[in-house]
N, C-alpha and C positions, 0 to 999 in steps of 0.2 A: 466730600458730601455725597450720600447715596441719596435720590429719587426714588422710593416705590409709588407708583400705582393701583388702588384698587378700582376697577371698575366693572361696570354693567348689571349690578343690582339694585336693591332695596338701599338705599342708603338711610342713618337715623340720624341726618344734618341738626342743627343748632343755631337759631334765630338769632340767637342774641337775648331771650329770655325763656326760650323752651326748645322741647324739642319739632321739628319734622319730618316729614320722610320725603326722600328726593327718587324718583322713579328712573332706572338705569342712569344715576348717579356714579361719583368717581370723588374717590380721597386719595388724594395726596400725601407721603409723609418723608421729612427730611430729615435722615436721621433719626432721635427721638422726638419730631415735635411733627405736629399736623403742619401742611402749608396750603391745601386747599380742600375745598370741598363746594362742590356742585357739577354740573354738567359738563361743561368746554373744557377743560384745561390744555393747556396749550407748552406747559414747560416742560423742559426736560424730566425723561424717565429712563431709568437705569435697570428698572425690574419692573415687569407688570404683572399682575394678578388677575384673573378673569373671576367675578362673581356672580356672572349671569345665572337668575333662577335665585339665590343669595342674599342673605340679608347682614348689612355692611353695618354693624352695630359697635356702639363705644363699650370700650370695656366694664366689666358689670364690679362693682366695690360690695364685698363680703365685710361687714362692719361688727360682724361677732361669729367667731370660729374657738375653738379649745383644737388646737392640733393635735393633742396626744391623745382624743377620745377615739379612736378609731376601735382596739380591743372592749372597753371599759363600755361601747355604748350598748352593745348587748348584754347590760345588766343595766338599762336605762331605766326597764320599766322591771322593777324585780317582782317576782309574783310572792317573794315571803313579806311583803312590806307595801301594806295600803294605807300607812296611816300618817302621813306628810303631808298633805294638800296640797301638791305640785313641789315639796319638795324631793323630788325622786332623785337627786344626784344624790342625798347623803348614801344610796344605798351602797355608794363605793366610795364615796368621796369623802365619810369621816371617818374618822381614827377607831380600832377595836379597842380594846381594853387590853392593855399591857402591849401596847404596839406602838411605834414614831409616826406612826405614819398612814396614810393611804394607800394600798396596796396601785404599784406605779406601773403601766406600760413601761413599753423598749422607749427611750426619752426619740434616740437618735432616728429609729427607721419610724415612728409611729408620729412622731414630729414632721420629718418629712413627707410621710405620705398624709397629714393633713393639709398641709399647704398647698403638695403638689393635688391633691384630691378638689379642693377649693377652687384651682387653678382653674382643672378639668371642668370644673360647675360653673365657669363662668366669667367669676374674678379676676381680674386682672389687678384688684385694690385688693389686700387682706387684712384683717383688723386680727390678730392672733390675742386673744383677751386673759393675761395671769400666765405668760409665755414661763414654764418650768423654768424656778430660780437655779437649779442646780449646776446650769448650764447652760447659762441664756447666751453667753458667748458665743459658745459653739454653734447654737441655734439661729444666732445672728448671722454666720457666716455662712450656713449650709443655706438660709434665705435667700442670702443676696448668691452664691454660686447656683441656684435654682433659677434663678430670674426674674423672680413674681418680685412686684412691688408691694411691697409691707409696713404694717406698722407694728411692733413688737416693743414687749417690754417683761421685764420680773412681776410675778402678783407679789402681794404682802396684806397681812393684814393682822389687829389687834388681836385677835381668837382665833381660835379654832374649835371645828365643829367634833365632839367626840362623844362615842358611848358610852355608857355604864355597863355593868355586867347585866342588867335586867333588859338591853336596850334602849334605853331613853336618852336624848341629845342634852350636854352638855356644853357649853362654850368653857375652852381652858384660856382664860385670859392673861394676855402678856404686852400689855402697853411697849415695852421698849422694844421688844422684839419687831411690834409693828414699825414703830419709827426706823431700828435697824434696815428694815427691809424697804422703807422710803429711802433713807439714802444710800442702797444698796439699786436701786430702780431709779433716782435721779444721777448716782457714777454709769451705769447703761444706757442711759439716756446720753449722757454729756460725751461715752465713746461710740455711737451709734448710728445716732442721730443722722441722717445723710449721706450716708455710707451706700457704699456701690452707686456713685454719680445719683444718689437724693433718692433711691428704688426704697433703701431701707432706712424706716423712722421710727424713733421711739415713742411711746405712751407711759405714762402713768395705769398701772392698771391695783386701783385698790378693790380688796376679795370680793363682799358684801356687805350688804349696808348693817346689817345684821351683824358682823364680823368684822366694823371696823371703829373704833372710838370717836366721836366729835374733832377730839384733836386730832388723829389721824388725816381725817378729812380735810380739816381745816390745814394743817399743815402742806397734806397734798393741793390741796386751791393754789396754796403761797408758791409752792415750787413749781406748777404747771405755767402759773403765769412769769413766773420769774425765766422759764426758759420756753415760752410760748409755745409748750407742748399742750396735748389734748389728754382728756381724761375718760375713761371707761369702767364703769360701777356696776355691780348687778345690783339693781332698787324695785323694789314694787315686784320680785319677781314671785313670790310665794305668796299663801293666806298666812301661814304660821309668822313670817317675818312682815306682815301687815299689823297684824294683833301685836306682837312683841313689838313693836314700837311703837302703835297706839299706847299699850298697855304703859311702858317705859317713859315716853313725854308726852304722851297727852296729842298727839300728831301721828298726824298720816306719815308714809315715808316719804312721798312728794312735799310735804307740807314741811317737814322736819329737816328736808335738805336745805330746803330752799330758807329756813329761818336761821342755820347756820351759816348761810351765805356760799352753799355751793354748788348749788345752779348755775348753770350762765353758758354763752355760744361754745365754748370749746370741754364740755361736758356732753359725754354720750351713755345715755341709762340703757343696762342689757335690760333687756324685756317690759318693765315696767307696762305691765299688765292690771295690776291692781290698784288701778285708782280709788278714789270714795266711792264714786259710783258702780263701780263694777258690781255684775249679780252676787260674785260672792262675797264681799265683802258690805257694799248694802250701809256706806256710810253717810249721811246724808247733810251733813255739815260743814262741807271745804269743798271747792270745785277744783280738783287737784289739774285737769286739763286747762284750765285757765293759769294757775300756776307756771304750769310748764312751757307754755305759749307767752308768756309773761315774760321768762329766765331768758326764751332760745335754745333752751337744752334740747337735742335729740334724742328720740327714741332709736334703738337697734335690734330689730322684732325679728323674732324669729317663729315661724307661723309653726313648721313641722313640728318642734321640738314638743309644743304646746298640744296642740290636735291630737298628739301619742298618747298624752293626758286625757284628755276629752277637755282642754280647757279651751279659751276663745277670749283674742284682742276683742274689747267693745268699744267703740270699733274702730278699725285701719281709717273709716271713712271720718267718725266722726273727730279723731284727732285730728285728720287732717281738717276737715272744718272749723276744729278750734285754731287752727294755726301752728298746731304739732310739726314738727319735721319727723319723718318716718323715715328712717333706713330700713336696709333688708340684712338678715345675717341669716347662719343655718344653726350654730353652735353644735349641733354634733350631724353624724355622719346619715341620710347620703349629704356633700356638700353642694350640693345642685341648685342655682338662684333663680334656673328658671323653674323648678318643683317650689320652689320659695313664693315664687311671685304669684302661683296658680292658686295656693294654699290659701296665700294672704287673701284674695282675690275671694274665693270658697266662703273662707270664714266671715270674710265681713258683708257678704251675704246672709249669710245664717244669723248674723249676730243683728245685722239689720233688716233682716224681713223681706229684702228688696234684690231682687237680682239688678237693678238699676245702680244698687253699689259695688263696689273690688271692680273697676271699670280698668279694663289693661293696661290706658295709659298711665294711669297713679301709681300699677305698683311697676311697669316702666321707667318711670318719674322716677320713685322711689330704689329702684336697683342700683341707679346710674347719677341723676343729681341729687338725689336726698344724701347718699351717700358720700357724695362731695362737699355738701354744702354741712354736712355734719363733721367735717375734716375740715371744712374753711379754705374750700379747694374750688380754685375757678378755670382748675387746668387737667379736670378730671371729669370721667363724667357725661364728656361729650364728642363730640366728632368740629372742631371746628378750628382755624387757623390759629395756631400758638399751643390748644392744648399738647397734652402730652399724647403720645403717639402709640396710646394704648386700645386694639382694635379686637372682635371679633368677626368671624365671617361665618355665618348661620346657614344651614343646607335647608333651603326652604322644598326642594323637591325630592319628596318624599310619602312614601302613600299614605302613616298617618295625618299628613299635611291638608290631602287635598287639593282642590283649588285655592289659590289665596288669592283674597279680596283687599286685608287688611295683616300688612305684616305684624305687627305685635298683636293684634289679637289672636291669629293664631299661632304666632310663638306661645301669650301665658297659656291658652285653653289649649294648644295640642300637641307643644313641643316638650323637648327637656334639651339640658346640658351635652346627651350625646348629637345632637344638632351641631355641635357647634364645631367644626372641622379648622379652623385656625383661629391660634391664640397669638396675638402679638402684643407685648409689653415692652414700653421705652424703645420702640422702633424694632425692637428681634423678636422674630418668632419662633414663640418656644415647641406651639403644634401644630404643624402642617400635613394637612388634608389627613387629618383623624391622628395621625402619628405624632408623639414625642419624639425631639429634633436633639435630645443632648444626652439621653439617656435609654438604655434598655428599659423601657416599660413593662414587658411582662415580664421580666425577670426580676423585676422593683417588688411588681405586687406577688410573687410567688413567695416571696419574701416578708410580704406583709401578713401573710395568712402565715406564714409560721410562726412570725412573733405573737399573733394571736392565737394561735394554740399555744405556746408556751404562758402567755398572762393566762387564758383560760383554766388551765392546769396548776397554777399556782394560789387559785383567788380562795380566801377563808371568810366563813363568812361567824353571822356575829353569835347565831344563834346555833352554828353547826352544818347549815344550810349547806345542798352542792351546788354546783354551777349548775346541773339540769332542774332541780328545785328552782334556783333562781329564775333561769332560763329559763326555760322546757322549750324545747325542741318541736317545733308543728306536728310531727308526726316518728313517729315509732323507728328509729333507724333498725336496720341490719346490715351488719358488718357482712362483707366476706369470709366466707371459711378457709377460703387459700391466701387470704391475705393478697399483698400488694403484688399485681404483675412484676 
């Protein structure tokens, strides 16, 4: 048995039903489990850590990630295509006309540097949501040889989203294929599941709600609880896939799940943005927050991805007043949870009027316990005897810092993710004092930037379109006339 020590900072301890902060506090960890936290300790230690100036936080749970968007998210927002209503993934993510496919990143390095990116932002939890079927093995292994504790699994689903030649979206529908791809996602699950000492766990991950049949769903219910795994849907994420199920049953998408019975605690909705109420949608016949607060279903909000839109949770505050559980995710790139938590914070201001809402501790709260308690995790999430021995350690001294009064307030309002100088997951740390501890890091990312100039160079688009049409680039590049030193 090892002893480490962390002491002489901000500590973010755990009451027994929330969090607090313990002033030149000291954690303990034995192994991978917590074994004390507060002031005195007095047992054996084998390694001490000094965090004086430091803020001694649990590790933060990433609850919606796509690992391989790293290339692909620079055509997040495509300038040939305004006319989706928050649907902007299709603008890579469905099929050309006479093509299998979705034009794909490198699976292996752009898989990896999602995770590891995620890591870096915070996470020590990762939720990797529709983990590429092609090779989810392989991506299962290079997870748990990475260190980050995970949840993975294969997406699958009824349809798929494809073009015409005029551009217009088509669903190609293929009932068995979806089911195919469920028990192709619950054999992943059954060799996965707990793997690397319980770091790596499987999910069900069906596509969209839009994208997936009744019985699919229904089907994935039966087999989530049959092997008491958890579930991950995108629902309520677009207006187009709001109306088209309106339109379809006569239901909202919250309303629609919840009458085929699959709602409930171990169900997590990516985005679920568009409730009835929401501005854009202007429904005013189902109280779809009272639904969901109802089920126990958690939300997995992703503030950034939305704001690129110009769209807005309504609001972070008021779900949680209905009784929502609110996680945090980023879904594409930067993966940063404390940009996540400032955003969240931002927006539900604007969306309620009130800078007396997005109040630091909730989206706190929401980094760290929402994100466990949407996993059905009482061993995650927090800094306290038993849990798991998953830490960060925050450089509070810093000159965008300041003076600090109040450690999470000025983590959401002034820090980021590069604050964060060691990562420790199930008792090892993977970043110590800014540095990765198992692998060459710039030689990782030197690497990543090439695999995205090669997907950049290959991407076709529907209309003809180039990648700087898609793109365009801030400002005017020139190249060198001698070329590369």
């Amino acid at each position: 048995m090892t002893v480490t020590l962390v002491e002489g900072g901000w500590v973010v301890g755990f009451d027994g039903s929330g969090h607090e902060l313990l002033l030149d506090g000291m954690v303990a960890y034995e192994d991978d489990r917590i074994a004390y936290v507060g002031h005195d300790y007095a047992g054996p230690v084998d390694r001490r850590l000094d965090a004086r100036g430091r803020l001694i936080a649990p590790g933060f749970i990433n609850t919606h990630i796509h690992a391989r968007s790293n290339a692909p998210h620079a055509l997040f927002l495509d300038r040939t295509k305004t006319d989706y209503f928050g649907q902007n993934f299709l603008s890579y993510a469905a099929s050309l006309p006479s093509t299998s496919g979705a034009y794909a990143s490198e699976v292996g390095i752009d898989g990896k540097y999602g995770m590891w990116a995620a890591l870096r932002g915070g996470a020590t939890t990762v939720l990797d949501v529709g983990t590429w079927p092609r090779d989810a093995d392989g991506f299962a292994e290079m997870v748990g040889e990475l260190g980050v504790r995970a949840y993975v699994g294969p997406g699958y689903r009824s349809s798929a989203y494809v073009f015409d030649g005029r551009g217009r979206i088509h669903q190609d529908v293929d009932e068995a294929e979806g089911m195919r791809g469920l028990a192709q996602a619950v054999s992943f699950l059954e060799r996965w599941d707990g793997a690397y000492d319980g770091r790596v766990r499987g999910m069900l991950n069906p596509g969209q709600l839009d994208t997936c049949s009744d019985a699919l769903l229904t089907a994935t219910t039966a087999a989530a609880r049959d092997h008491r795994a958890i579930i991950q849907l995108h629902a309520a994420m677009n207006l187009v896939e709001f109306h088209s199920v309106l339109r379809e049953h006569g239901e909202t998408p919250i309303e629609h799940l919840d009458r085929i019975g699959f709602l409930g605690p171990e169900v997590i909705l990516g985005h679920c943005l568009f409730h009835a109420h929401h501005s854009w949608a202007k429904y005013p016949y189902i109280d779809d927050l009272e639904v969901l607060a109802a089920s126990g279903t958690s939300v997995a909000h992703s503030p950034n991805k939305y704001l690129k839109l110009g769209i807005l949770l309504e609001s972070f505050d008021e779900y949680r007043r209905r009784g929502v559980n609110i996680a945090l995710g980023t879904d594409t790139v930067p993966e940063d949870l404390v940009l996540e938590m400032r955003l969240a914070s931002l927006g539900s201001r604007i969306a309620e009027g009130s800078f007396l809402a997005g109040s630091a501790r909730d989206m706190f709260d929401a980094a760290t316990l929402g994100g466990a308690r949407a996993l059905g995790r009482d061993d995650l999430g927090r800094l306290a005897p038993g849990a798991k021995a998953d830490l960060l350690v925050i450089d509070l001294r810093q000159a965008h810092f300041g003076a600090v009064r109040d450690p999470i307030a000025s983590l959401v309002e002034c820090g980021s993710s590069q604050d964060i100088i060691t990562i420790i997951v199930d008792g090892q740390t993977l970043v110590e004092n800014g540095a990765a501890v198992r692998f060459d890091e710039g030689t990782f990312l030197a690497g990543v930037q090439d695999a995205g100039e090669r997907y950049w160079s290959s991407v076709k688009h529907l209309r003809g379109a180039t990648v700087d049409e898609i793109a365009p680039i801030s400002y005017p590049v020139r190249a060198s006339s001698t070329g590369p030193a």
